[in-house]
C-alpha distance (Angstrom), angle and dihedral (degrees) to the residues before:
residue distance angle dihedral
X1 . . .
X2 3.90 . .
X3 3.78 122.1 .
X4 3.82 129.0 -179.4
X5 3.68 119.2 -147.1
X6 3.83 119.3 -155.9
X7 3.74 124.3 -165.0
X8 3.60 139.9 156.5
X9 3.83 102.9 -107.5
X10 4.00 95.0 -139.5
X11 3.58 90.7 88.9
X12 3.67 129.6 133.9
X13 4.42 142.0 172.7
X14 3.58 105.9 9.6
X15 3.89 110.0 -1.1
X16 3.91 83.9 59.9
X17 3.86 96.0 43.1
X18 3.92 88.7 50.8
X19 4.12 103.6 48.0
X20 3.97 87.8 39.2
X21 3.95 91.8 44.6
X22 3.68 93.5 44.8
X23 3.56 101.8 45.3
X24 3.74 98.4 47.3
X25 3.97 78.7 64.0
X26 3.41 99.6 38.7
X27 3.73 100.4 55.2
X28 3.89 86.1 61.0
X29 3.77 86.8 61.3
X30 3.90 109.2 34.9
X31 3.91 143.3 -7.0
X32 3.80 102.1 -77.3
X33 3.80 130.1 157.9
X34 3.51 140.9 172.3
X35 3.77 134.7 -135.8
X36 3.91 126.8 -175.4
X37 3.32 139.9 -179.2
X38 3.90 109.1 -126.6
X39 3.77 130.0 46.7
X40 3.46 100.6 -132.4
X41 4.55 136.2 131.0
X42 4.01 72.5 -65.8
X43 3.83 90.8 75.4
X44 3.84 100.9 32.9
X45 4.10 88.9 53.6
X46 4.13 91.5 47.6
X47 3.99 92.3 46.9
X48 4.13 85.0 47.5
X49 3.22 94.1 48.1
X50 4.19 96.1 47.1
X51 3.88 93.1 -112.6
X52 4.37 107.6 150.2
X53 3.74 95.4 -128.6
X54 3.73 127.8 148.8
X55 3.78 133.5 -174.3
X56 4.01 128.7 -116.6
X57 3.82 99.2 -175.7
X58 3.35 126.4 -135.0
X59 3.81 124.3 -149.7
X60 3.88 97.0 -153.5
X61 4.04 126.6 -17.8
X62 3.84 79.1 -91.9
X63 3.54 91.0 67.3
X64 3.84 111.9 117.6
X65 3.98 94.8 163.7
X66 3.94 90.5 96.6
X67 4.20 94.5 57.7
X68 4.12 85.6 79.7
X69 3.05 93.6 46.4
X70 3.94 98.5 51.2
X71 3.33 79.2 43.9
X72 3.62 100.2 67.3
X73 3.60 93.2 33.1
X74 4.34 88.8 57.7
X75 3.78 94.5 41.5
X76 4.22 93.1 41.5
X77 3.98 98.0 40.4
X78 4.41 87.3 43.5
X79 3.90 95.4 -123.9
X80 3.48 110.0 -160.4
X81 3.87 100.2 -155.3
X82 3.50 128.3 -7.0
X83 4.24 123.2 -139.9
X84 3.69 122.9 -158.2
X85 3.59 125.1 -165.7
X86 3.77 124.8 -158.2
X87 3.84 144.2 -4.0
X88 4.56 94.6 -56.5
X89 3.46 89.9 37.4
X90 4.39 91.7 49.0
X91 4.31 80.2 47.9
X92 3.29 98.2 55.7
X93 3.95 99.1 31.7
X94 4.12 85.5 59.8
X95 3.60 94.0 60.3
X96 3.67 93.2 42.0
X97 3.23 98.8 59.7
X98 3.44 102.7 76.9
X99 3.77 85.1 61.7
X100 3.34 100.3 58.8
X101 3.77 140.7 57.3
X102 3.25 98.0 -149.3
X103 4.36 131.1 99.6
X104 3.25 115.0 -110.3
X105 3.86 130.6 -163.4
X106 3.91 139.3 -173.6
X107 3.66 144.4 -127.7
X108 4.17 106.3 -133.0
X109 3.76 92.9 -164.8
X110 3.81 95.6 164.1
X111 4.22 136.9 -6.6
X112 3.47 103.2 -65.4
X113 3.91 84.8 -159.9
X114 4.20 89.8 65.6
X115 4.21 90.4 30.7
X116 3.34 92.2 97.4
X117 4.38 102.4 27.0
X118 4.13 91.3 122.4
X119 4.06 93.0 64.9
X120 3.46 126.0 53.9
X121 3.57 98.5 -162.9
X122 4.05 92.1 44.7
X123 3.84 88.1 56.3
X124 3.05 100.9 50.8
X125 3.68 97.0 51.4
X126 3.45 106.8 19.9
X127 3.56 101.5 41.1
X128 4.14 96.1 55.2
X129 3.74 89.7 42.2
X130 4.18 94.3 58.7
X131 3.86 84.5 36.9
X132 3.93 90.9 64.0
X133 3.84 88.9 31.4
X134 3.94 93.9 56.7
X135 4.35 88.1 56.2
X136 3.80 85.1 65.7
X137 3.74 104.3 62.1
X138 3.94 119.0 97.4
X139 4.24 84.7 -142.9
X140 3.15 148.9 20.3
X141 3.98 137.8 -163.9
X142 3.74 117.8 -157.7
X143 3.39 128.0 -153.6
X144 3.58 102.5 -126.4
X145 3.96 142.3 -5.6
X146 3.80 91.3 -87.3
X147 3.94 95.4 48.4
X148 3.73 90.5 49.4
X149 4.20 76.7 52.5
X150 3.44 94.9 53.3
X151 3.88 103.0 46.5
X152 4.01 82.0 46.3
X153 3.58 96.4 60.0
X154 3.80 88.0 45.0
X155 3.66 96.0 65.6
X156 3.97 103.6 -83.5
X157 3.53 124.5 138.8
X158 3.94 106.3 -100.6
X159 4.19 84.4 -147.5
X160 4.07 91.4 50.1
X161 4.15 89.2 60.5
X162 3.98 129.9 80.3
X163 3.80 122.1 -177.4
X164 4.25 118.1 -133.5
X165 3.39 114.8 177.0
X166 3.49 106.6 -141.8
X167 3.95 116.9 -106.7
X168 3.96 145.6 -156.8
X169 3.61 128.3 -137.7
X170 4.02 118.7 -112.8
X171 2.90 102.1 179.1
X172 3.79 108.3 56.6
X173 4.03 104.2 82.5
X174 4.25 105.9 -128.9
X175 3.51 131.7 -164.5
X176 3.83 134.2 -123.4
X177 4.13 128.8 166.9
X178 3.45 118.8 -118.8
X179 4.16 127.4 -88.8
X180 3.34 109.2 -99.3
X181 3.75 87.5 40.7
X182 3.46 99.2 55.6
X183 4.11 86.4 52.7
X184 3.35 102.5 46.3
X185 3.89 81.0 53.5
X186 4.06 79.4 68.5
X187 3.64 97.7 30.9
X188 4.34 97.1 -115.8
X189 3.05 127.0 149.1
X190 3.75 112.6 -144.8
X191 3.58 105.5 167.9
X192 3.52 115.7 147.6
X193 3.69 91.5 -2.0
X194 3.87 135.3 115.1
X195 3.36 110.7 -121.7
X196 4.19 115.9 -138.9
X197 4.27 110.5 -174.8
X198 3.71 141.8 173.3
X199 3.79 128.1 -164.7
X200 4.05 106.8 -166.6
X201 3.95 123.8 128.1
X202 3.82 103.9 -97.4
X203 3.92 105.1 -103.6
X204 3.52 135.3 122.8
X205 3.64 95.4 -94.4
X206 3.59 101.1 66.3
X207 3.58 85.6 46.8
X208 4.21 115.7 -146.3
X209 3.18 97.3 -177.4
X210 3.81 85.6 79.1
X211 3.76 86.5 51.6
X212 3.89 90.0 47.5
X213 3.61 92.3 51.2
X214 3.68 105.3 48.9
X215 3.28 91.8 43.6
X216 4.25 90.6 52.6
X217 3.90 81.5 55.7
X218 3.45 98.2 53.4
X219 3.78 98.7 41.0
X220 3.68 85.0 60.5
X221 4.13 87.2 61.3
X222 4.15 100.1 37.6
X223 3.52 128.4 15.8
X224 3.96 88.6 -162.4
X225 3.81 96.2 97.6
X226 3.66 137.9 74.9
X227 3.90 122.6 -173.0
X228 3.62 119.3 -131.4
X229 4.30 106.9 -144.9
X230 4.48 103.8 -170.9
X231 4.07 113.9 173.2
X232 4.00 134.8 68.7
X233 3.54 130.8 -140.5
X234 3.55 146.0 120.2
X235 3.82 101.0 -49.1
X236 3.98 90.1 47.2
X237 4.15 93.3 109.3
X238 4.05 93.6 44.9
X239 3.58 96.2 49.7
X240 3.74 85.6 44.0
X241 3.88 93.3 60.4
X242 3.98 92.2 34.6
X243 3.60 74.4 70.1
X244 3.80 105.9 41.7
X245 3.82 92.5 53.2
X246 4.15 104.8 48.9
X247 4.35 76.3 49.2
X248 4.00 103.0 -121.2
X249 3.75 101.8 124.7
X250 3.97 87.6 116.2
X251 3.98 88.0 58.9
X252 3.80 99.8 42.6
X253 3.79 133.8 50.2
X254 3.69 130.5 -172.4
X255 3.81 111.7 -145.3
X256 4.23 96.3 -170.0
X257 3.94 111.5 -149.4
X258 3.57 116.4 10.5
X259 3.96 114.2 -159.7
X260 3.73 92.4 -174.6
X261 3.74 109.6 48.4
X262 4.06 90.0 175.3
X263 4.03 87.8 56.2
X264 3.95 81.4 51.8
X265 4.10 90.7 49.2
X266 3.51 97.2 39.0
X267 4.55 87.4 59.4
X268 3.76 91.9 46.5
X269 3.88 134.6 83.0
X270 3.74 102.8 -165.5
X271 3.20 126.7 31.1
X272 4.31 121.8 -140.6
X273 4.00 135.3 -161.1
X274 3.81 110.9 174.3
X275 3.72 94.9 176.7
X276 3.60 128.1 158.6
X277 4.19 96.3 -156.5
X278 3.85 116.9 13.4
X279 3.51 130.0 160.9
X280 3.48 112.3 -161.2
X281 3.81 105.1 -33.5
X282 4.32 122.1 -130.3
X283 3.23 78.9 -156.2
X284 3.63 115.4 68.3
X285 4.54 81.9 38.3
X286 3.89 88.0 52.4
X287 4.22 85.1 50.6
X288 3.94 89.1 42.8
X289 4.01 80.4 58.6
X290 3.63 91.0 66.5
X291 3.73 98.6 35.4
X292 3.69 93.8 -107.3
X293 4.11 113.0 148.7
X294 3.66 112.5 -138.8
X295 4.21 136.8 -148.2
X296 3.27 108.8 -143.6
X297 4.21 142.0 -177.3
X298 3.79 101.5 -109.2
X299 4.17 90.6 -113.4
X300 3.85 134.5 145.9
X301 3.67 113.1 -20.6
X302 4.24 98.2 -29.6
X303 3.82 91.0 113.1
X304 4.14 81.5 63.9
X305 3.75 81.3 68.4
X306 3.92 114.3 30.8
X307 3.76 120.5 59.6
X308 3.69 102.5 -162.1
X309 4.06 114.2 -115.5
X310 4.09 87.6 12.6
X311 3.79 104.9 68.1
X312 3.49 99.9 -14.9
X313 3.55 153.2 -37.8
X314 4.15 143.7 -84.9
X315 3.61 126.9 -150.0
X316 3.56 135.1 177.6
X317 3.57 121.9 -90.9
X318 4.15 115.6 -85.2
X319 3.95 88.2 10.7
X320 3.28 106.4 141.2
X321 3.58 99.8 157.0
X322 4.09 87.7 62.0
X323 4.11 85.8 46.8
X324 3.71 90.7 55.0
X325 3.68 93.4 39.6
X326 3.95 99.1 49.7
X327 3.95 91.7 40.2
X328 4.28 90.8 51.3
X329 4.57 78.7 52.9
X330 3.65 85.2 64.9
X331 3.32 96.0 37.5
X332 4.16 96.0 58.7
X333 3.88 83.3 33.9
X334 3.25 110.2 49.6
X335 3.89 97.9 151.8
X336 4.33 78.8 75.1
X337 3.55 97.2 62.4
X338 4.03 87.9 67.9
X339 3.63 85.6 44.5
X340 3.16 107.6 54.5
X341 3.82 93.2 35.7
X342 3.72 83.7 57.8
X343 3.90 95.6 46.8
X344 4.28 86.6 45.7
X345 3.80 92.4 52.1
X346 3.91 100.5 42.7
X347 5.07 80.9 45.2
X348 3.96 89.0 47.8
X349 4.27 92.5 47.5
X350 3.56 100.4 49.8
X351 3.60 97.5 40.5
X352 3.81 111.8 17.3
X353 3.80 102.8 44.4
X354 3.94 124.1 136.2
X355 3.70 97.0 -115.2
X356 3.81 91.1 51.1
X357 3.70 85.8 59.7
X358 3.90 93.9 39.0
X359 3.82 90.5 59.8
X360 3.69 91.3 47.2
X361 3.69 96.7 61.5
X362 3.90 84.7 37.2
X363 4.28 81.7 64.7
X364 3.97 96.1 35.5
X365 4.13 81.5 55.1
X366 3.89 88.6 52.0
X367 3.29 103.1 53.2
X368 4.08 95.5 42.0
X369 3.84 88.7 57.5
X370 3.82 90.0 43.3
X371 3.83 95.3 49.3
X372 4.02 86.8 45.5
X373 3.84 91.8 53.5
């Protein structure tokens, strides 16, 4: 079995997590390689991590040079399936299709009709352009139950769409600095304090202004917190004077781009995902890691993963008064923030693991190249 990946190269948080994650697992099981389209940290962290992955530059987005040239590369090397992940990848996928005789299939790691919400002119070209590029694919995996939901209602074939839950390697050993050093990297003084964080790109659907808000309302009941805020993006300067004008700048700290998200996990006590459309977050598995329990909006297939009051908790979306309310029960119970980080860890390694997702795809492959034959 040989399968070519194709993904942008740009990408960042979870997309990155995922293709690296899977195909450090995957390669045990078939022949599976990955080609992008930008060198970027994308590259570097895929050659570190062993991952067969080569780059077909593009010039601009626009760029349809490299389609022969996969082309030739599918055709020559006798790719059995090829898998394309995310809105470039979708682009140039629909127009090589028609060179190929091969089925392909797609990753839906998000909804591609909010992917692009934070820039006008990016959704209203980018998003209609993945929209008609997603109606070309032979497959599809969702990401959870409810995404396989959504794309049904939408028009696609229930029989055309698998559900992976995403996964995170074990087994791998990973690094992180210690506590205090990764504050005094940042200059905060935490002692004493509980520490709350969230690690999302700053745009409007991952919603801070939740965050902001609950904490806001619990500052005004303990002054032993601080809120940790890692991730850039295009909402970065209104969340930044949401802040400034309810007056908590001395409680809450934003750290900008955080290279090593297990440094970040390893600092915090509770983990936070305010999102307005998830799938199945890296995020809240890469906390699990480190035994961190998470609140999170009740979106996409999370509540798959958190049992509320035994490794975390769900609230509805824009709730801040639940936020504050769950995060001031660890607070006055802090013995439950080991617990439940305990009971998330032992939830997300028996059921969420890389190679449980690995042999997934290894199955989805199976039964494309059967069905073709």
């Amino acid at each position: 079995m040989k399968v070519l990946h194709l993904i942008s190269g740009g990408d960042t948080g979870g997309a990155k997590t995922h293709i690296i994650s899977l195909m450090k697992q995957l390669n045990r099981l078939i022949d599976a390689k990955v080609i992008c389209f930008i060198k970027d940290t994308f590259y570097e962290d895929a050659i570190e991590a062993g991952i067969k992955i080569e780059v077909f530059k593009q010039k601009s987005r626009t760029d349809m040079s490299v389609i022969n040239r996969l082309a030739e590369e599918i055709n020559n090397k006798n790719y059995d399936v090829v898998h394309c992940h995310g809105a470039r990848a979708n682009f140039i996928g629909m127009f090589l299709k028609s060179k190929i005789n091969k089925p392909m299939i797609t990753t839906v790691h998000s909804d591609y009709k909010l992917d692009f919400n934070d820039n006008f002119y990016k959704k209203m070209v980018y998003t209609p352009m993945n929209a008609i590029a997603l109606r070309r694919f032979d497959y599809y995996i969702a990401i959870s139950e409810e995404f396989k939901k959504i794309l049904i209602n939408r028009g696609f074939k229930e029989e055309e769409i698998f559900i992976v839950y995403n996964g995170i390697d074990f087994e791998t050993e990973f690094e992180y600095v210690s506590k205090s050093e990764f504050l005094n990297r940042y200059n905060i003084d935490a002692e004493g304090k509980i520490i709350v964080g969230i690690i999302a790109r700053l745009d409007l659907v991952k919603d801070h202004e939740t965050f902001i808000k609950a904490a806001s309302k619990i500052l005004q009941k303990r002054k032993d917190i601080i809120f940790l805020i890692a991730g850039t993006g295009k909402d970065e300067n209104r969340i930044k004077s949401l802040v400034s004008e309810i007056e908590i700048e001395d409680h809450v700290y934003f750290l900008g781009h955080v290279d090593d998200q297990y440094s970040f996990f390893n600092a915090i006590d509770i983990n936070v995902l305010t999102s307005i459309s998830e799938s199945f977050p890296y995020v809240i598995l890469e906390g699990a890691r480190l035994k961190k329990p998470v609140i999170s909006t009740n979106v996409g297939g999370i509540h798959h993963l958190i049992e509320d009051g035994y490794n975390g908790w769900l609230i509805k979306v824009k709730d801040n008064e639940t936020l504050a309310e769950k995060i001031l029960y660890f607070i006055n119970n802090k013995d439950e923030i080991q617990i439940m980080g305990d009971n998330l860890y032992k939830t997300v390694k028996k059921d969420f693991s890389s190679r449980n997702m690995a042999e997934e795809h290894q199955k989805i492959y199976e039964r494309i190249v059967k069905n073709r034959r």
